[in-house]
N, C-alpha and C positions, 0 to 999 in steps of 0.2 A: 386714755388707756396707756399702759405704762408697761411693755415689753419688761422680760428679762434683763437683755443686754445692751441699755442704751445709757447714754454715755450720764456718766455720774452729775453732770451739772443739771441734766432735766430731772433726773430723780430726785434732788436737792430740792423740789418742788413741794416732795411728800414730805412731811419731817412725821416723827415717831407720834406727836399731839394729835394729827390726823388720822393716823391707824387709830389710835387711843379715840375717837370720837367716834369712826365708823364702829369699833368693836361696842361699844357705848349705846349707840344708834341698836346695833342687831342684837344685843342683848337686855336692852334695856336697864343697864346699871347706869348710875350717875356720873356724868363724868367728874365732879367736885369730889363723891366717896371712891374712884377708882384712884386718883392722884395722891390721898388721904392716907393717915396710918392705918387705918380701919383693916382687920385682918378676915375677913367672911369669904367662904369656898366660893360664890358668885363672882368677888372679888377677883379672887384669883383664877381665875378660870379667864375673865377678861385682861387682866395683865398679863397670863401667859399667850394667849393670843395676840396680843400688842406687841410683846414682847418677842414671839417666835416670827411673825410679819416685818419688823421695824430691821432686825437683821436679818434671816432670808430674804427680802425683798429689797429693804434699805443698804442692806450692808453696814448699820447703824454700830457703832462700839456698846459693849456693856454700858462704860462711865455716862455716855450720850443716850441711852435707853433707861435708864437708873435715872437721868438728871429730869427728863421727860415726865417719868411715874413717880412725880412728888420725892425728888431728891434719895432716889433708893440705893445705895449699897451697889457696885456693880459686882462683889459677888454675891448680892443675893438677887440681882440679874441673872449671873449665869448658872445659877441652882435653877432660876425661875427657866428659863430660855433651857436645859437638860429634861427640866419636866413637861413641858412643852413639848418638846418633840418626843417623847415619851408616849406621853396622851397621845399625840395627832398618831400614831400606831398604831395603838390601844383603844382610842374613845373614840367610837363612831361620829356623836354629838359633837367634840369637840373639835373633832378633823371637820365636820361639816361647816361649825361657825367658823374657821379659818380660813375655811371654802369659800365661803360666801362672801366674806370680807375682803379676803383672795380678789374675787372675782369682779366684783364691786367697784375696789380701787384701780386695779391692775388689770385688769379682765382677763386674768389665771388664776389658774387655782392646778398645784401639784397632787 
């Protein structure tokens, strides 16, 4: 379990492919079509969850969260990671799978 505030080289443990697998695991999408150009609302719903974990939790850059989810754009990371927290406001559903992935890895959840 993986505290807030511990020191950046135990963190260095998680990398962004690992959240990307957990959110994978709880949602049931593929991880081969989540890393893919494939553009499907399922889709995106699981790389913004990877995407809002990998830097809330990792501290991770766009470019390093982008290179993670099949070489993407880091600003269409950080469009991705705006609407991400967006949703986790907004969407019940989607704050809860973040929750639980949250909780999972980290054993928090905000």
């Amino acid at each position: 379990m993986i505290e807030h505030d511990v020191p950046p080289t135990m963190v260095s443990a998680f990398t962004t492919r690992i959240i990307a697998r957990a959110v994978c695991e709880e949602t049931g999408v593929d991880f081969d079509l989540m890393i893919s150009p494939a553009r499907h609302q399922s889709l995106f719903r699981a790389r913004a969850a990877t995407t809002w974990l990998a830097r809330e939790r990792l501290h991770r850059s766009f470019p390093v969260i982008g290179a993670a989810l099949g070489r993407r754009d880091h600003s269409s990371i950080m469009h991705q990671f705006a609407r991400a927290s967006e949703l986790r406001q907004r969407d019940v559903e989607f704050r809860a799978l973040v929750d639980r992935v949250d909780a999972k890895l980290f054993g928090t959840a905000q």
